[in-house]
N, C-alpha and C positions, 0 to 999 in steps of 0.2 A: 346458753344461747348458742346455736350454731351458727358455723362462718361460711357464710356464703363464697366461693368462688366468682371470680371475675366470667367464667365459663357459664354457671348456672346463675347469674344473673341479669345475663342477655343482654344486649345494647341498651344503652345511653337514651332515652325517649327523651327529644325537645318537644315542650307541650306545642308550641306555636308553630311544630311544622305542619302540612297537609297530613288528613292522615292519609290510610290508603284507600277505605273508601270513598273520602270525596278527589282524589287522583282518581281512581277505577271510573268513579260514574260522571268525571269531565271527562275521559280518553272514552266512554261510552257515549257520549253525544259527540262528541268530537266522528265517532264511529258511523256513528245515527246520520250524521249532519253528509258527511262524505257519500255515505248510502244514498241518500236522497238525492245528490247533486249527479253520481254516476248516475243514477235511474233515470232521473230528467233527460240525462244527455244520450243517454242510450235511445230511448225512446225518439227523441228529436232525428239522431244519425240515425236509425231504424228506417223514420220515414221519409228523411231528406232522398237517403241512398236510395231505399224501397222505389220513391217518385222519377228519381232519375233512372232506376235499372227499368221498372216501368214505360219509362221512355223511351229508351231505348229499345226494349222488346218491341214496341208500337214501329216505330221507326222500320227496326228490323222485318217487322214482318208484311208494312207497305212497301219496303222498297228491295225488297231481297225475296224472288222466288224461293231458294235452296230451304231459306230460314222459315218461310209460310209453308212449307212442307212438314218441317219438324212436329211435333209431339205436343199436346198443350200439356204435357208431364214433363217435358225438357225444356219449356217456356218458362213455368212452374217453377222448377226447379233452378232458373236460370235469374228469375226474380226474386226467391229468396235467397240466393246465394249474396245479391249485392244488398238485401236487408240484415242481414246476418253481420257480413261487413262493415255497413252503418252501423251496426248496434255495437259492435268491438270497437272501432275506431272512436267513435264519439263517447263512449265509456270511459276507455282508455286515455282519449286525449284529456277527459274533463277531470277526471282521477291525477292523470302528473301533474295536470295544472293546479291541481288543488294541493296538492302534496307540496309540490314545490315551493307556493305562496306561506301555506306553515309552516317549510323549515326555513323562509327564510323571514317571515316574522316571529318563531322561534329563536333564530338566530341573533334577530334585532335586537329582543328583550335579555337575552344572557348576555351578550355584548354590553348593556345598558346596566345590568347588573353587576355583572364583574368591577366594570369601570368603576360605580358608585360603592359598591361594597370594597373595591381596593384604595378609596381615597377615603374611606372610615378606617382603612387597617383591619379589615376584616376579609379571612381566606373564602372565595367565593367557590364553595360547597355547595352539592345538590341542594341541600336540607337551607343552606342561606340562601341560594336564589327564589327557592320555591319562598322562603319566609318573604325577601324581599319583595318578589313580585303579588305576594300577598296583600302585603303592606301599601303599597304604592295604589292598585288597586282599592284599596278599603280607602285609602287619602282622595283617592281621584271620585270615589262614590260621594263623599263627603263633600269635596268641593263643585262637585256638578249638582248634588242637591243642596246644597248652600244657594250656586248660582242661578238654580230651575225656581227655589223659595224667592230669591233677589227680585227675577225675572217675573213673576208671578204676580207680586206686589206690584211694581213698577207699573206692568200690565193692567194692574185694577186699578190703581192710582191713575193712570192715564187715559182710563174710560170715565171716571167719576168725573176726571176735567173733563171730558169732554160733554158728560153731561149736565154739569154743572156751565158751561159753553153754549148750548140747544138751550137748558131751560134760559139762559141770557139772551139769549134771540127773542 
């Protein structure tokens, strides 16, 4: 029987951490989700700016000789520049905003983690928070559909009263 090395038998696997692909394909939606919010917002500052640079050409060209003279290529060009603008700025703004809200609900949940995994006497490791926040989750599914099944009943119980109420009339 040969003896394996500490070296050729690679890291320690905890079965119950995440593995790496369902890590990869949450930080791909998470990717997916961010994509879509900049796109909205780009679009939006595109047309916001686009309307207001618009306006202002309009503006400029009834009330300024010098500028009703110009070029409808330097007009052109004068309206997508503040489209352009829109489109970076409202990208950009919706993008920190969105970054910043996940590290700092990121943040919440490792805070929440540490705390609770140090009052079990447990060192709060990537591999334990990912378990943790696993766990807490899978608890919080379980008692929302506990509560959704409570609610449901309740719900039917309290239409049967009521028609059992109607047929009493």
């Amino acid at each position: 029987m040969p003896v394996q090395s500490v070296y050729e038998a690679g890291p320690a696997v905890d079965p119950q951490a995440p593995t790496v692909r369902a890590r990869r394909k949450h930080r791909e939606q998470q990717i997916q989700e961010a994509y879509k919010l900049q796109r909205d917002a780009a679009i939006r500052g595109a047309s916001t700016y686009g309307l207001v640079g618009l306006a202002t050409i309009f503006t400029a060209h009834h009330y300024y000789p010098k500028f009703r003279s110009q070029t409808l290529a330097l007009k052109s060009f004068l309206l997508s520049g503040f489209a352009i603008f829109g489109f970076v700025v409202g990208a950009d703004t919706q993008l920190l905003t969105h970054e910043s809200s996940q590290r700092i609900e990121e943040n919440m949940i490792r805070t929440r983690a540490r705390t609770e995994l140090g009052r079990k006497g447990i060192l709060a490791s990537e591999a334990e928070i990912e378990k943790w926040r696993q766990e807490t989750i899978d608890r919080l599914n379980r008692e929302q559909g506990g509560a959704a099944a409570a609610a449901a009943s309740h719900q039917a119980s309290n239409s049967s009263h009521q028609n059992v109420n109607e047929d009493a009339r």
